[in-house]
C-alpha positions as CSV (number, residue, x, y, z in Angstrom):
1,X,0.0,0.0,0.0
2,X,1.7,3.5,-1.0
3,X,1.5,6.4,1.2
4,X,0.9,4.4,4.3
5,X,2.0,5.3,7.8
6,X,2.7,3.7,10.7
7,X,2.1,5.2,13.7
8,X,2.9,4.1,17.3
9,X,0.6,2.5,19.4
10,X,-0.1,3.8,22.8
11,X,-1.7,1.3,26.0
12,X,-3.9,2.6,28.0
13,X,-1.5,2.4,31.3
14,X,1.0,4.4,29.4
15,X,-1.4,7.6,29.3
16,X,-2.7,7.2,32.9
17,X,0.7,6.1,34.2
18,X,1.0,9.8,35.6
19,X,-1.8,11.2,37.9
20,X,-2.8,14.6,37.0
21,X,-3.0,17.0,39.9
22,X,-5.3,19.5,39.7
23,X,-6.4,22.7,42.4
24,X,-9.8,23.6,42.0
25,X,-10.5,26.9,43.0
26,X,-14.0,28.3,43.3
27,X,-15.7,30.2,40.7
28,X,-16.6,32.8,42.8
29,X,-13.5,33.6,44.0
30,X,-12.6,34.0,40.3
31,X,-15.6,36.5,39.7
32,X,-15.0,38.6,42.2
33,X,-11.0,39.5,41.6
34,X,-10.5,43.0,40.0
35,X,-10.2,43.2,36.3
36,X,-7.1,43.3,34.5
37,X,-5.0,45.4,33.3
38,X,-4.5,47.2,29.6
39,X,-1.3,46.7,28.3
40,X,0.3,48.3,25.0
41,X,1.0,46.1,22.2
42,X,2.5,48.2,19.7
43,X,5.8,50.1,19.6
44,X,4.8,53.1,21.1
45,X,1.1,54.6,22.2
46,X,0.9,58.6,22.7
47,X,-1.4,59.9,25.9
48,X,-3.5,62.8,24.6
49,X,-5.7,65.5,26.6
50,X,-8.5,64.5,24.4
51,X,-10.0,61.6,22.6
52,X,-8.6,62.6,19.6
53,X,-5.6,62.3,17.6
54,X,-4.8,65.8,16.8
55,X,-5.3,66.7,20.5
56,X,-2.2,67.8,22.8
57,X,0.4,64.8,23.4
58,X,1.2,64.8,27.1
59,X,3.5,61.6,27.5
60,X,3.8,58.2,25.9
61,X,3.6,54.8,26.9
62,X,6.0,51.7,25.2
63,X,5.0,48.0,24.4
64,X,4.1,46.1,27.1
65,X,3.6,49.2,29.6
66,X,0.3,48.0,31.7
67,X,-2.3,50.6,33.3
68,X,-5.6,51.2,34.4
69,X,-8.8,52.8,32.5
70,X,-11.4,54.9,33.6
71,X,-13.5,55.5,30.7
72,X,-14.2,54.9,27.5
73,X,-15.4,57.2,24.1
74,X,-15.3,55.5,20.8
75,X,-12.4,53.8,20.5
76,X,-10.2,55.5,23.0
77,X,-10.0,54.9,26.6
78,X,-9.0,57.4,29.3
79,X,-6.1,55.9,31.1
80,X,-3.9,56.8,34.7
81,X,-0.1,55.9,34.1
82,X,0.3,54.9,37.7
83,X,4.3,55.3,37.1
84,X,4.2,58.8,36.1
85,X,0.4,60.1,37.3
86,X,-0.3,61.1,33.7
87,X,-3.9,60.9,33.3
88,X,-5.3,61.6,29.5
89,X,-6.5,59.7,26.7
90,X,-5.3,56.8,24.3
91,X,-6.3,55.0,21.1
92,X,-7.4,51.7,21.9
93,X,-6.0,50.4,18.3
94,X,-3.1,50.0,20.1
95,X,-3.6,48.1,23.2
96,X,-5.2,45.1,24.6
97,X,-6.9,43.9,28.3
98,X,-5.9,40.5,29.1
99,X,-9.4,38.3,30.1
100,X,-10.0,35.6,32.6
101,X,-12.7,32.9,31.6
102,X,-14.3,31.8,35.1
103,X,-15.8,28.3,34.2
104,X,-18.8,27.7,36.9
C-alpha cells in the first residue's frame, strides 16, 4: 500500500501512568478579583488631553507598559499611568486587556 503510515501504538497504562494533579479553586473567588490590566501592544502609544488624535500629546507609553482605564469614548480609553500620574487619553487600536474565563 503506497502512502501508508505507521504510527505508534499507545496502551492505555501508558497515558494514565502519571496522575494529573489539579487545584480547583471556586468560581466565585474567580468572579470577584479586580479586572485586568491594559497593556500596550505596539511600539509606542501617545497619551492625549482629548479623545482625539490631533489633540495635545502629554507623555507616551511603550510596548508592554500596563495601566488602568477609567472610561471609554469611541475607541479611546481614558487611562492613569500609575508610574508617572499622567492621566489623558489613548487610542485603543493600540492596546489590549488580558481576560480571565471563570468556568462555573
Amino acid at each position: 500500500m503506497l502512502g501508508a503510515l505507521a504510527l505508534p501504538v499507545l496502551s492505555a497504562t501508558t497515558a494514565s501512568a502519571a496522575p494529573a494533579v489539579v487545584s480547583a479553586v471556586p468560581a466565585s473567588s474567580c468572579s470577584s478579583l479586580p479586572p485586568l490590566p491594559y497593556e500596550v501592544h505596539a511600539k509606542a502609544v501617545t497619551i492625549r488631553s482629548k479623545a482625539s488624535s490631533k489633540s495635545t500629546a502629554l507623555g507616551v507609553l511603550y510596548k508592554s507598559h500596563k495601566f488602568s482605564v477609567t472610561k471609554k469614548s469611541g475607541n479611546w480609553l481614558y487611562i492613569t499611568d500609575k508610574t508617572t500620574g499622567v492621566k489623558g487619553w489613548v487610542s485603543s487600536t493600540y492596546v489590549y486587556r488580558d481576560v480571565r474565563m471563570c468556568l462555573d
